[in-house]
C-alpha positions in Angstrom: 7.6 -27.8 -18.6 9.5 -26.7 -21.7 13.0 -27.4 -22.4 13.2 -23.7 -22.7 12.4 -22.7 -19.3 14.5 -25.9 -18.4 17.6 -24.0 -19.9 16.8 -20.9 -17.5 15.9 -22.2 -14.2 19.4 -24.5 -14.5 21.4 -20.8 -15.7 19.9 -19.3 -12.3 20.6 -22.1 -10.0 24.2 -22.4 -11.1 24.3 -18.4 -11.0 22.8 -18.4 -7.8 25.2 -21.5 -6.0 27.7 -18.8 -7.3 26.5 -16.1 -5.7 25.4 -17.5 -1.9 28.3 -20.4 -2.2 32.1 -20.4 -0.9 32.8 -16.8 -2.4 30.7 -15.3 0.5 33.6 -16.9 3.0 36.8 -16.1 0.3 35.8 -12.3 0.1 33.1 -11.4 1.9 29.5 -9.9 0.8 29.0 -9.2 -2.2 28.2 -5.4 -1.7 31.3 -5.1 0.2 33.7 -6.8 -2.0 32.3 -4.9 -4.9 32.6 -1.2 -2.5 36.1 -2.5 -1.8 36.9 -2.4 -5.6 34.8 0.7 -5.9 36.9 2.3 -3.6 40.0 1.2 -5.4 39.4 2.6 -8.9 38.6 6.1 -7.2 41.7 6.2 -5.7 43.2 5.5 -9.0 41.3 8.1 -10.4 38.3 6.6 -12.0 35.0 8.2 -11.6 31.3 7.8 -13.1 30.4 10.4 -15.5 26.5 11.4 -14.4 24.2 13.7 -17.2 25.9 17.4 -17.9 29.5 16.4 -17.5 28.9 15.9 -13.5 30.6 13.2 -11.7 31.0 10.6 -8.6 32.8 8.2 -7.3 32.8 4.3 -8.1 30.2 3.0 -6.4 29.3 -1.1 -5.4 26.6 -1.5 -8.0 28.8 0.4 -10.7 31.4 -2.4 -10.0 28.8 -5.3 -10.7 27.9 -2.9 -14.1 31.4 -2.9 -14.7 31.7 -6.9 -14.2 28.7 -7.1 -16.4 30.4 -5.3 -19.4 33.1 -7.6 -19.6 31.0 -10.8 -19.4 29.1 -9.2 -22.4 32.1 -8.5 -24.2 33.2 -12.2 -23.8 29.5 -13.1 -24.8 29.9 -10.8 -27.3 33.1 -13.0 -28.7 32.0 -16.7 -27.2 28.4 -16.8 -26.8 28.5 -20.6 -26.6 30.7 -20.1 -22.7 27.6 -20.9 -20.5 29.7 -19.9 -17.8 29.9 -16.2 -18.9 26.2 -16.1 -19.0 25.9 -17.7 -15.9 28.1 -15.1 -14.4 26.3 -12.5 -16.2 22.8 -13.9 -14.2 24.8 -13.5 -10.8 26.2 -9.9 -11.8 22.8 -8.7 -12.0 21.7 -10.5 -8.6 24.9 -9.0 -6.6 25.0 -5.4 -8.5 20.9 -4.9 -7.2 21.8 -6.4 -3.7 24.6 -4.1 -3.2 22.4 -1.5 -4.9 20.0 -1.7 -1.7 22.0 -2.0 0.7 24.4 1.1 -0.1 21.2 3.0 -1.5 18.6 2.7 1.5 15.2 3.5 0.6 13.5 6.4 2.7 10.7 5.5 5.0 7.7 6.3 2.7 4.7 7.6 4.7 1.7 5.2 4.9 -1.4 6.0 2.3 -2.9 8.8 3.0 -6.1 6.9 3.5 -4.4 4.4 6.4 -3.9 8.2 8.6 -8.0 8.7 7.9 -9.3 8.6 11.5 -12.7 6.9 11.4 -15.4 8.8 13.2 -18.1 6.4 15.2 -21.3 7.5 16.7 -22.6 4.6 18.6 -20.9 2.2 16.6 -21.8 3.0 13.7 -19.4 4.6 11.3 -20.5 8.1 9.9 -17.8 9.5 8.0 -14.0 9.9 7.7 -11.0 12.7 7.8 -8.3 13.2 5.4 -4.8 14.0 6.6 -6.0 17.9 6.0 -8.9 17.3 9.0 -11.5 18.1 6.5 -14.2 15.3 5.8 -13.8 13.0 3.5 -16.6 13.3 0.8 -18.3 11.2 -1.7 -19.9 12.5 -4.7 -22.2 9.7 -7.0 -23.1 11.7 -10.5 -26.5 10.4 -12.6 -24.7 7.9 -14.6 -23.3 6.2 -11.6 -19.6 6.8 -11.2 -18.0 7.7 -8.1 -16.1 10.5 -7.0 -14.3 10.7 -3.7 -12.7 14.0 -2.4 -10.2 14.0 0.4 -7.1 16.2 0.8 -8.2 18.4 -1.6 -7.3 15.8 -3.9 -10.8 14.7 -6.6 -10.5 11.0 -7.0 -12.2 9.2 -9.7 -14.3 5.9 -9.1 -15.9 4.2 -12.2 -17.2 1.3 -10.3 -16.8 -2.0 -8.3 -13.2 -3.5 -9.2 -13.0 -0.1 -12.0 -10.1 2.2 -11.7 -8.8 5.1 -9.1 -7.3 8.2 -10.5 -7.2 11.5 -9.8 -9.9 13.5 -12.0 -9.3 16.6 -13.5 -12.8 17.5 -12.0 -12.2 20.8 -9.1 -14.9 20.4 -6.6 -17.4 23.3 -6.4 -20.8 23.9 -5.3 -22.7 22.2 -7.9 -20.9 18.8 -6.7 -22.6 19.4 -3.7 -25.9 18.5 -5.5 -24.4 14.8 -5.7 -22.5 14.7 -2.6 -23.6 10.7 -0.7 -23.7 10.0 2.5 -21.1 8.1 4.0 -23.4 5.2 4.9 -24.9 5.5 1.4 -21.5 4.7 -0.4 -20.6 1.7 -1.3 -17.7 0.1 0.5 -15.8 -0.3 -3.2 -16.0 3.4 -3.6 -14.4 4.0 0.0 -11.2 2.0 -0.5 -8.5 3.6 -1.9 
């Protein structure tokens, strides 16, 4: 192990007894002490100043950005103050925590291709259906590449392992020419 990554690891672990240690008990979560100094500097009139003049309140994570600054002015001033830097690591730690939890993500719908219902005859596995109930299709051209088309959506396959993207290709009737059977495609080309 280098010295180097020596120097890191013992910034983070002080940053992060900082961070999960006694202040937790002294002023609760971070996310909540940093809202409840949020909430302060509105009231006193601060704001944040968003793109085209527009503005918000104070917010938690603006708080730990806030915090942040003046550790890198210090920095700025005493780079030799470990403890600035360490504060700086647990800055960045609290201001993404409370980030998350004042920010909550929005349930993102599953891949399209995990709603594909899988259509059986006697077992055996015949084909699939996009989201759009129209069969999913697969499309191998003369120099071998895949192409898969489901939800109206062309999806390029180069090969085993190679990459998906959407082509550029529309589908029309001379695809058809090189449309696969579904138990003719290779299992690499079926996964999304």
């Amino acid at each position: 192990m280098s010295e180097n990554s020596n120097h890191r690891k013992s910034l983070l672990r002080k940053a992060e007894s900082l961070v999960n240690g006694d202040r937790n008990n002294q002023y609760g979560p971070p996310h909540q002490d940093f809202q409840r100094t949020a909430d302060v500097l509105s009231s006193l009139g601060f704001c944040f100043t968003e793109g085209r003049g527009a503005t918000r309140d104070i917010e938690a994570h603006d708080v730990a950005i806030i915090l942040a600054a003046v550790k890198l002015s210090r920095l700025a001033w005493s780079p030799e103050k470990e403890d600035s830097w360490v504060d700086l690591a647990g800055y960045a730690a609290c201001g993404r925590e409370a980030y998350e939890l004042t920010h909550p993500k929005p349930e993102e719908p599953e891949p399209a291709s995990r709603h594909r219902e899988v259509k059986t005859l006697g077992g055996v596995t015949v084909g699939t259906f996009g989201n759009d109930g129209k069969r999913v299709r697969y499309f191998r051209m003369p120099n071998g590449m895949f192409y898969r088309l489901a939800d109206g959506v062309m999806t390029f396959v180069a090969n085993e392992g190679g990459p998906r993207k959407p082509s550029s290709g529309k589908h029309n009737s001379t695809w058809d020419e090189h449309e696969v059977p579904y138990r003719d495609t290779p299992e690499w080309a079926r996964v999304d």
